[in-house]
Phi, psi and omega in degrees: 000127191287167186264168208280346167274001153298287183331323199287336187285299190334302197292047212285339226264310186304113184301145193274078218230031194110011178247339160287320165340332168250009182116319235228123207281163158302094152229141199336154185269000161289327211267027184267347193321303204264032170296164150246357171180131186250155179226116181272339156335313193266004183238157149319179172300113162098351205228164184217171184255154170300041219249121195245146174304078177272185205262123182253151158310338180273245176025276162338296186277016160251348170101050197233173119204176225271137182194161162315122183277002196291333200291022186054183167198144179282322206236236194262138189256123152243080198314309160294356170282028192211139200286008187252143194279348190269353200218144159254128179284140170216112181243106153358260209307130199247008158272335185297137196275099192273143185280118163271173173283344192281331170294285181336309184286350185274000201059030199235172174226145199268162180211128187278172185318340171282030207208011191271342178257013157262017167303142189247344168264211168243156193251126197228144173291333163279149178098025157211175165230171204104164197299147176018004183307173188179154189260125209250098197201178178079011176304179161261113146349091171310137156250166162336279212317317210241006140280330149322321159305338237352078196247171141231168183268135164237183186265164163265315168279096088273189184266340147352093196268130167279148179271344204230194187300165228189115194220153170291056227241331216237138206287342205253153182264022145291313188245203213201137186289127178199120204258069154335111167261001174249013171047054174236175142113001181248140202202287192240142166090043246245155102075095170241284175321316145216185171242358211278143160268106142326000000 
């Protein structure tokens, strides 16, 4: 079976209707056998476009990578890491925490539970994947007042134990001043909540 840049030379005859536009060649529709999935929409008569899981940088960068989605996955399926509606990112490891948009846009990021007492915000179960992850959102808005201290703000209903001193420092009335002398504990869930300075 010729390879898909063979192919792609070969194929001379096929109109172009949107598929390179996504990446992906035109090729006759005998010679598609070693596509991973084909669309006859973006091609001419008689030709389909060619469409391979190829490997995305987001995918990649969760240690996942781009398949079929009919072939499954043992582990966590992330339809949207892979740049085909046809490929799924499937990532092994099923504690790594992937952000869906609905956190991301919100201005939050998912984390997993050991990483739930640096959220400075509050924690919500939806909008990630992975074994328990939650979405980390909502923060406070740093003021003048209590980075002068050298402190930052948290929520207070949130899961964020402060280590240190606790000062009324912060614009929001959820959240709370918190003065570390050993300068941990600030992490995720970051100025949500208001912009206002003190």
């Amino acid at each position: 079976m010729e390879d898909i840049t063979t192919t792609r030379r070969r194929q001379k005859s096929c109109t172009d209707l949107g598929c390179a536009a996504k990446g992906f060649p035109c090729v006759d529709t005998e010679t598609a056998s070693g596509c991973d999935a084909t669309d006859d929409t973006l091609c001419g008569t008689s030709c389909t476009c060619c469409i391979m899981c190829n490997q995305t940088t987001e995918c990649k960068g969760y240690g996942g990578s781009c398949s079929k989605i009919s072939a499954g996955c043992s582990g966590t399926s992330y339809d949207a890491g892979c740049a085909a509606s046809t490929c799924t990112c499937c990532i092994a490891d099923t504690s790594t925490c992937v952000t869906l948009p609905v956190c991301g846009d919100a201005g939050g990021s998912c984390i997993s539970p050991s990483e739930s007492g640096n959220c400075t915000g509050v924690l919500d179960p939806n909008g990630c994947l992975g074994d328990s992850c939650s979405c980390c959102k909502g923060g406070c808005a740093e003021t003048n007042k209590c980075t002068a201290a050298g402190g930052y703000c948290f929520r207070k209903d949130g899961p964020h134990v402060c280590p240190g001193k606790i000062l009324k420092f912060c614009a929001h009335r959820n959240c709370l001043c918190c003065v570390d002398p050993h300068g941990h504990g600030h992490g995720h869930g970051k100025g949500e909540d208001s912009n206002e300075s003190g």
